[in-house]
N, C-alpha and C positions, 0 to 999 in steps of 0.2 A: 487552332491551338496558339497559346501565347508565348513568342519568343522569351525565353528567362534566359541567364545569365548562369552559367554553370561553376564547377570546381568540381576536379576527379582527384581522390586520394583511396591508398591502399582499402584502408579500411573505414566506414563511419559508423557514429556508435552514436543511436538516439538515447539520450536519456545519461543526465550526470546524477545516477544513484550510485549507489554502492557498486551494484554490480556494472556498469556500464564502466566508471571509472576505473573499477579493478581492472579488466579487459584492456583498458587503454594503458594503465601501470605496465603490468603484466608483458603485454605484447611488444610494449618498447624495449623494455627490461629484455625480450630475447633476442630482438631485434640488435639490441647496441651489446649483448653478449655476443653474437655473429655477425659483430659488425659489418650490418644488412640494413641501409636506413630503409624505415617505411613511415610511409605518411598516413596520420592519424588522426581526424577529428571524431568531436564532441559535442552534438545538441540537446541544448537543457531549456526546455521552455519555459523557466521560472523566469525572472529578471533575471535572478543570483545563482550561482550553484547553493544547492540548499536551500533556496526560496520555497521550493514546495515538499521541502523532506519532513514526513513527521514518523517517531515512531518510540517508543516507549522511552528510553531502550536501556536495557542490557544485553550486553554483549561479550561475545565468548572473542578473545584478542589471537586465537589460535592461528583464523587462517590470517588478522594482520600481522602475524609471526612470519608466516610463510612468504607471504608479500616484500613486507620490509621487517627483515632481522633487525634491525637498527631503528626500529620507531620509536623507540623512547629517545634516542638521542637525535632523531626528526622532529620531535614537537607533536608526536599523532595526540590529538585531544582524547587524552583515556586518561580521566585526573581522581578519580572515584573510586576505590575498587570497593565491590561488595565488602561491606562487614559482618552484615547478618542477614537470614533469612526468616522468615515469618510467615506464616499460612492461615488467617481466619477464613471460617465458615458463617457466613451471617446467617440468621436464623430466621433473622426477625428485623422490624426497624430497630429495633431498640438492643438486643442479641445476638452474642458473639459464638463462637467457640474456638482457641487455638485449636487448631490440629498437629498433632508430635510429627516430625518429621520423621520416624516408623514408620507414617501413614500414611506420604505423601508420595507420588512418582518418583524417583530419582534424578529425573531429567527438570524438577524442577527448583532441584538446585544451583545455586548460582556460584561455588567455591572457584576462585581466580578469576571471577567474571567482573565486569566495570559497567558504573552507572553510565551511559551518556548521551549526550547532541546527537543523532543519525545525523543533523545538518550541518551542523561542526565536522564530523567524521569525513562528511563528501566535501565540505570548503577546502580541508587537508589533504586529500586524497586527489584535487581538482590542481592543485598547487607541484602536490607528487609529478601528475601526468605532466603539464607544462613544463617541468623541469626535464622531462625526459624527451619531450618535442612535441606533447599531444596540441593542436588547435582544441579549444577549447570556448563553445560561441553560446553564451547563454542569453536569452531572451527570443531565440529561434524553435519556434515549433516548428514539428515535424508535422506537415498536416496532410502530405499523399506519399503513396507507393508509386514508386517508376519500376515498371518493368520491360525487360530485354524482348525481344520477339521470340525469342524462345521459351519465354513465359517464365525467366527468375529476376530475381531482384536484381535492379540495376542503379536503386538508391532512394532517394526521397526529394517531397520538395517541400521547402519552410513554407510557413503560411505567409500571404499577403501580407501587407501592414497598410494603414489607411483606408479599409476599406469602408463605408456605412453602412449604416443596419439595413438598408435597400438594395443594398450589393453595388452600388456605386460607389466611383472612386473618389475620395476625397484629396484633397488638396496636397495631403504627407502622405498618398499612396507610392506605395515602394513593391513594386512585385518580390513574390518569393523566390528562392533561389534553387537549383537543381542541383545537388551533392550526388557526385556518382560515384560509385567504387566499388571496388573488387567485390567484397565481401559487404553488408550491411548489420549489425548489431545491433536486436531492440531489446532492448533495458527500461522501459517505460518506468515501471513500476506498475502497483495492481490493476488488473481492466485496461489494461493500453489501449489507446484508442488503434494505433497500427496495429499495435499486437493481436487484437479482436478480429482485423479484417486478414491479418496472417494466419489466423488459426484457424478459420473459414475458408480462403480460401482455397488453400493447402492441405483439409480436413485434417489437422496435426494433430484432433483427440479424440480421431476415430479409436474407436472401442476404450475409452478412457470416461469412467465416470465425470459429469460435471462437475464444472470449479465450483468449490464454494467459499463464501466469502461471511467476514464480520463487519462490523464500521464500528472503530476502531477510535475513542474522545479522549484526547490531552488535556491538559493544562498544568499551566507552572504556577505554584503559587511562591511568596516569599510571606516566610512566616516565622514568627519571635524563635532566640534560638534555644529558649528551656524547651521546646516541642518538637528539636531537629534532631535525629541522628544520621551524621553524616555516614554514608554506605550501607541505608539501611534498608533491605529489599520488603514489601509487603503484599502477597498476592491476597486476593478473596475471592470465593465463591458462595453460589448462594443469592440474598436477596438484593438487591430488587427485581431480581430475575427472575419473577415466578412464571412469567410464561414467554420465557425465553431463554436459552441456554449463553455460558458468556462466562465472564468474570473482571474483576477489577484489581486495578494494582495502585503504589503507591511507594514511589522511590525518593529515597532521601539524599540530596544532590548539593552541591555547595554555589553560592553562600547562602546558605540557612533557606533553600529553599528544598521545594516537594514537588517532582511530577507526580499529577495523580488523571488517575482513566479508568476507563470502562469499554469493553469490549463486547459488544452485543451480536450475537449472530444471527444473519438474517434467514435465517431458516425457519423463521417464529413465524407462527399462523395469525396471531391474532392483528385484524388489519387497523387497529385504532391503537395499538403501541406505538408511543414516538420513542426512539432511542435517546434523543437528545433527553428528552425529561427523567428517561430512567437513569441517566448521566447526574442528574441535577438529584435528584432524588438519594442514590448511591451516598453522597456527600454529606448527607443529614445522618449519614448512621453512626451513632456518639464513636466508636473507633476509629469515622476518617474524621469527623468535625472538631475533635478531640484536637489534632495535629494539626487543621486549617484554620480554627476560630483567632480570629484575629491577626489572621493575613489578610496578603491584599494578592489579589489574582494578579497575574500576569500578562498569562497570552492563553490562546486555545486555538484549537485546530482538532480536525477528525478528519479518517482516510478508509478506505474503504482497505479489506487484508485478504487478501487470498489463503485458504486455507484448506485447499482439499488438498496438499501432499500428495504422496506419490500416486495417488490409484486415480487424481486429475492432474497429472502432470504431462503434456501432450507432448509429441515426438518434437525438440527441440533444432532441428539444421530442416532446413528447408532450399531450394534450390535460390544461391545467390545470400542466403544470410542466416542466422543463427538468433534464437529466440532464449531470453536469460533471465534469471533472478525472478523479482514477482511479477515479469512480463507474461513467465510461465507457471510460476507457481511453485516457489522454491521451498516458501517458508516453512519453518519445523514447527507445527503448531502444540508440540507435547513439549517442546520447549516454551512456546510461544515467541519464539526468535525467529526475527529473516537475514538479520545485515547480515551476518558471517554466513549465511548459504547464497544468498545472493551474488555476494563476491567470490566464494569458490565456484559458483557457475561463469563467472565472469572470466574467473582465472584459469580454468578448462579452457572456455573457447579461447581464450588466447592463445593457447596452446594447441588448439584444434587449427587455429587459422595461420602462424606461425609455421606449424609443419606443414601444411598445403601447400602454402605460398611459395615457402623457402624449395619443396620439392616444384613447385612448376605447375604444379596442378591449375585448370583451365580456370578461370575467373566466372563465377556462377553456377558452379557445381553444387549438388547436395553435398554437404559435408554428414556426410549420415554417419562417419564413423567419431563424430563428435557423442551420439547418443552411447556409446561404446565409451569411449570416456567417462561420459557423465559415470556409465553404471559399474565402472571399474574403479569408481573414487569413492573417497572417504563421504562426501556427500550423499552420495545413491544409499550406501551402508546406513547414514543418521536419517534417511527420509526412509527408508524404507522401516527400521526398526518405531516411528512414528508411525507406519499408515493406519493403523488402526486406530487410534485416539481418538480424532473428531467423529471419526462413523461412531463409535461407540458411546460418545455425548450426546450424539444424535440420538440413535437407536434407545439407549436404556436410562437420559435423562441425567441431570448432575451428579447424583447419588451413588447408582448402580454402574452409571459409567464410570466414575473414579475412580470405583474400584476395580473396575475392568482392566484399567488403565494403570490403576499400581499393582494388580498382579503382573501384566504383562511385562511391567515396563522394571519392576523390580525382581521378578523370581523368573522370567522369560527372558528380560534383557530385549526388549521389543522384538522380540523373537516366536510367538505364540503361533503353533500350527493351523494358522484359519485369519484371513483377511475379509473385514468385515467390510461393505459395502454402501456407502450410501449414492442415489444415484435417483433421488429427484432434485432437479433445480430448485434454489431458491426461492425464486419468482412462484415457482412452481406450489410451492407449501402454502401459500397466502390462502385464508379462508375469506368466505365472505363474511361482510358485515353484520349483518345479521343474525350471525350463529355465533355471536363474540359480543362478550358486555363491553361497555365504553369503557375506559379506563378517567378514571379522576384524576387531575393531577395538580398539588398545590401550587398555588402562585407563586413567583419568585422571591424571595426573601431580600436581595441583593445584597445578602451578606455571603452566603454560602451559597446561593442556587442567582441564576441567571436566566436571562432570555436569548432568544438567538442573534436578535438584532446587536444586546450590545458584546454577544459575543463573537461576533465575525467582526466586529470591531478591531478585536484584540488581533484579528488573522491580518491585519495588515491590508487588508482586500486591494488590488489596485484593476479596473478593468473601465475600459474606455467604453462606456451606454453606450456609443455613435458605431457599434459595431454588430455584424452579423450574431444573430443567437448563437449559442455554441451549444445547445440546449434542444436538439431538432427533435419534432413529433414525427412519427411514420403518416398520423391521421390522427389531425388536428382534432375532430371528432369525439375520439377516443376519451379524452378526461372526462368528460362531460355523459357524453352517453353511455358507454361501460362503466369505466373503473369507477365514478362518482355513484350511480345507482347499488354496483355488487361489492366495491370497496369501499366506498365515503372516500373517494380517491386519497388514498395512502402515501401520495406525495407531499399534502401536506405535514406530514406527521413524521415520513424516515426521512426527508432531509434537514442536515443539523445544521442549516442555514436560510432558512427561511424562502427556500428559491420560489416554491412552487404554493400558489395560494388559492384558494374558489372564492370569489368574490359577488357581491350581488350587489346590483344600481337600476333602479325602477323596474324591478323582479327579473333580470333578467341575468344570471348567472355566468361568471364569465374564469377561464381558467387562466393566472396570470403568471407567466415564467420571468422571475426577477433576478435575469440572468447573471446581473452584475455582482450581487449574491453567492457566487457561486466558489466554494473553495473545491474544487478539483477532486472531490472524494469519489462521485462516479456511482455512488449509493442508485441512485436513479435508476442509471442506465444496469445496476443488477437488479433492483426487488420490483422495478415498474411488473406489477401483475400481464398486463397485456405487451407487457415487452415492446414497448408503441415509442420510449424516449430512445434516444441515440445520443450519449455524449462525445461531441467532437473538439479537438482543441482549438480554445479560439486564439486569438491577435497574440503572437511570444510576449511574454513578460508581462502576461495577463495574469490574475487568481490571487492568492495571497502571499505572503510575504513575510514567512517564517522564520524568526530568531530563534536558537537554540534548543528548539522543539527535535 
C-alpha cells in the first residue's frame, strides 16, 4: 500500500454542487449558531467551482430563502425573474401549436421563479461557505472510498496527478491525498462515480425501482435584441422526438441572449438515434430558428439527469456517510428542476449531521434517521406528489401521458390513488439494430446546427492525453463483438462528444475511445447496452470548463 499524506476534518463533502455546498452553508451556519467550531472541506473536481455545472436552469429561490434570508443584499446571482411562460407543442418540422395554460401541469409554471447560471449559483454559494470556514479544494477528485474495519466510511482519496496513460509516473506525479472524517458527503451530481459504488455496495435501492436518466444539451446563444425577451420561459414538446420521449426548452436571459436545449430520454429503443443530432435538428424548427437566426453561439455542454424521483430514490445515510441531491436522485422531474431539491437534501443532512455530532453520537454510524428527515420535509412532500410523471411518459407516450399528468398534477394535486411504476433500466430498453430503420440526419448547416467536434469546442475541454483512460471497458472485446453486430455499437451515436468511434485501416476494425473528448456527462456508462463501459474520474481539473452554463 502507498504511504499518502492525510488531513481529518469533521465533515468532507465531495462535490461543489448545489447540494454539496448547501450542506457546507448550512452546517457552519449551525455550527457558529452553537458556537461549536467544525471543520469542513469541499472537493470539486472541476478546475473551478462551477467548471462542470450545467443545467437549464430555472429556479424556484424558496429554499435559497431558507438558506440566506439576506441574498439579495449577498449578491446571490438570481438577476432574471421569470416574465412569462409559453408551452408549444411541435407537430411537425415546420408546425406549432401553443398550448393554454388550462392545459398544462401546474407544476410547470414558473410565477416567482428566475432564469439562471447553476454555475454562477455554485461560484456564490462556494464564496458563502469560505466565509463561514468551509476549505474549499477544487481541482481535487475524489477517486476512491476509504473504509474503517468495521466496514463504514472513513473518507476518500483524491486521484493521483502525473500519472501516464501506462500507469507510470511521470515527472509532475503528485500522489493523492487521504481526507478522513467523521462523517463523509457525496454530492457528485448525476451517475457519481463514488456514488454508483455507494449504492452497490450498501444495496441503498434494494427494492427501489431503477434510476432513470435523460442527457440533457445546452447552449447559450447571443442573438440581435428585436428577437430577445428578457424573462422569457419557453418549453416544447413533441418533435423531433418521434421515437423518443423528452422536450426542449428555451429561456430568455440577459444581455440579449437565449439558453436553449433539449432533453432526451434515454429510455428510447431505437439504437441508431443520436441525441446530439436530435439536438441539432430541434433548432431548425421555424419557432426556435425564428429567435436564433442570426446569433452567434456561444458555448454548449450536455449532462446526463437523473430522473426516476422518488420510486428510485435509494435509502440515503449509509454507515459513515450520507448520499445527496442528484448523487441520489433528487430532481423533480414534473417540474423539471433539480437545484432547489438538491440543496434542501443538502440542508437536511446538515441538519442530520449537526444533531449527531453536537449530541456525541459515534463517528460512523448510520445515520438512518436522516431518511426520517428527508420524509418529514417539504422535499419528500414535492417528490412524492411528482412520482408519477416520468412512469407515465413512459408508459402512455407524450400525448396520453400529459394528460395523465395534468389530471393528476392539477385536479389531484399530485395526489392520485395509484403509483405507477416503471422498472426496466435504461440500458435495458435498447432494441437491436435490425428491427429499427437508420435514421437520416442532415448535415450541418453551421449556422444553426453543428457538429460535435466544433462543439466540445465551445466546452472549454481541458484534459491532459498523457493520462490513464478514464473511460474503462469491463472486456475490451465487447464493442466489436456484441454491441457492433446487435447494436451498430450505439456509442457512437449517444455520446454528444465524439468520444467513442469504429474505425477501419486495411479492413480491420478497430474501437477508438477518444478520451480527451470527454465532457463528464456519463451518458456511456448509463445506455452502454452491455453495461461493459465504467466511467471513472480522471486527473482533477480534468473535462470541460463551463462559463455560465
Amino acid at each position: 500500500m502507498m504511504e499518502r499524506e492525510s488531513m481529518e476534518f469533521d465533515v468532507v463533502i465531495v462535490g461543489a454542487g448545489p447540494a454539496g455546498l448547501a450542506t457546507a452553508c448550512r452546517l457552519l451556519q449551525i455550527a457558529k449558531d452553537a458556537e461549536t467550531p467544525l471543520s469542513v472541506c469541499v472537493v470539486e473536481k472541476g478546475a473551478e467551482v462551477g467548471a462542470h455545472i450545467m443545467s437549464g436552469a430555472v429556479f424556484e429561490p424558496t429554499v435559497l430563502e431558507e438558506l440566506f434570508g439576506d441574498w439579495k443584499s449577498l449578491g446571490a446571482p438570481l438577476d432574471t425573474a421569470v416574465s412569462s411562460d409559453e408551452f408549444l407543442l411541435l407537430q411537425s418540422p415546420t408546425s406549432a401549436r401553443e398550448m393554454p395554460h388550462s392545459l398544462i401541469p401546474k407544476t410547470m409554471t414558473n410565477d416567482g421563479n428566475y432564469i439562471i447560471s447553476a454555475g454562477n449559483l455554485c461560484r456564490w454559494l462556494a464564496e458563502q461557505a469560505e466565509a463561514l470556514g468551509a476549505e474549499v479544494f477544487p481541482g481535487f477528485a475524489a477517486s476512491e472510498l476509504l473504509f474503517n474495519e468495521d466496514g463504514s466510511i472513513k473518507g476518500i482519496i483524491t486521484g493521483d496527478m502525473g500519472v501516464a496513460k501506462d500507469g507510470t509516473p511521470k515527472d509532475s506525479y503528485m500522489p493523492g491525498m487521504e481526507l478522513l472524517a467523521k462523517y463523509t458527503v457525496f454530492a457528485e451530481g448525476c451517475r457519481g462515480h463514488l456514488g454508483k459504488q455507494l449504492i452497490q455496495h450498501f444495496h441503498l435501492d434494494n427494492g427501489k425501482s431503477p434510476q432513470h436518466y435523460a442527457l440533457g444539451f445546452k447552449e447559450i446563444w447571443q442573438i440581435p435584441a428585436a428577437q430577445h425577451q428578457l424573462g422569457k420561459v419557453m418549453h416544447t414538446a413533441g418533435w423531433p422526438l418521434t421515437e423518443a420521449s423528452g422536450g426542449g426548452f428555451l429561456y430568455h436571459i440577459a444581455p440579449n441572449q437565449v439558453a436553449v436545449g433539449l432533453i432526451v430520454d434515454l429510455n428510447y429503443k431505437n439504437p441508431h438515434l443520436s441525441p446530439f443530432e436530435e439536438f441539432q435538428r430541434y433548432k431548425t424548427h421555424p419557432k426556435i430558428a425564428a429567435i436564433l437566426q442570426q446569433g452567434q453561439r456561444l458555448s454548449y455542454g450536455a449532462r446526463a439527469i437523473a430522473k426516476g424521483g422518488l420510486n428510485s430514490l435509494p435509502k440515503m445515510s449509509f454507515p459513515g456517510g450520507l448520499l445527496i441531491g442528484c448523487d441520489a436522485g433528487t430532481l423533480n422531474f414534473a417540474k423539471i428542476k433539480g437545484v432547489h431539491t438538491a440543496m434542501k437534501s443538502g440542508m437536511l443532512a446538515a441538519e442530520t449531521l449537526a444533531e449527531a455530532m453536537f449530541a456525541g453520537v459515534e463517528a460512523g454510524k448510520d445515520l438512518d434517521c436522516f431518511q426520517t428527515r428527508i420524509e418529514q420535509s417539504s422535499l419528500y412532500e414535492e417528490l412524492y406528489r411528482a412520482r408519477n410523471f416520468g412512469p407515465a411518459l413512459h408508459k402512455f407516450g407524450t400525448l396520453l401521458g400529459g394528460a395523465f399528468n395534468f389530471v393528476e398534477q392539477n385536479w389531484f394535486d399530485g395526489k392520485f390513488p395509484l403509483t405507477l411504476r416503471d422498472d426496466k433500466a435504461d440500458f435495458a430498453c435498447l432494441g437491436k439494430a435490425c428491427d429499427y430503420n437508420k435514421i437520416s440526419y442532415p448535415a450541418p448547416d453551421n449556422k444553426l446546427t453543428f457538429d460535435r467536434l466544433s462543439s466540445i469546442y465551445l466546452a472549454n475541454i481541458a484534459h491532459d492525453e498523457d493520462q490513464p483512460c478514464h473511460l474503462q471497458l469491463g472486456n475490451r472485446s465487447v464493442p466489436l463483438a456484441v454491441n457492433l453486430p446487435l447494436y451498430d455499437e450505439p456509442a457512437q451515436r449517444y455520446c454528444p462528444a465524439g468520444v467513442y468511434e469504429v474505425t477501419e485501416d486495411a479492413g480491420e476494425r478497430r474501437f477508438v475511445i477518444n478520451a480527451q473528448n470527454c465532457i463528464h456527462c456519463k451518458t456511456c456508462d448509463i445506455k452502454d447496452p452491455s453495461q461493459n463501459i465504467n466511467w471513472v474520474t480522471p486527473e482533477g481539473g480534468s473535462g470541460p470548463n463551463y462559463s455560465g452554463m
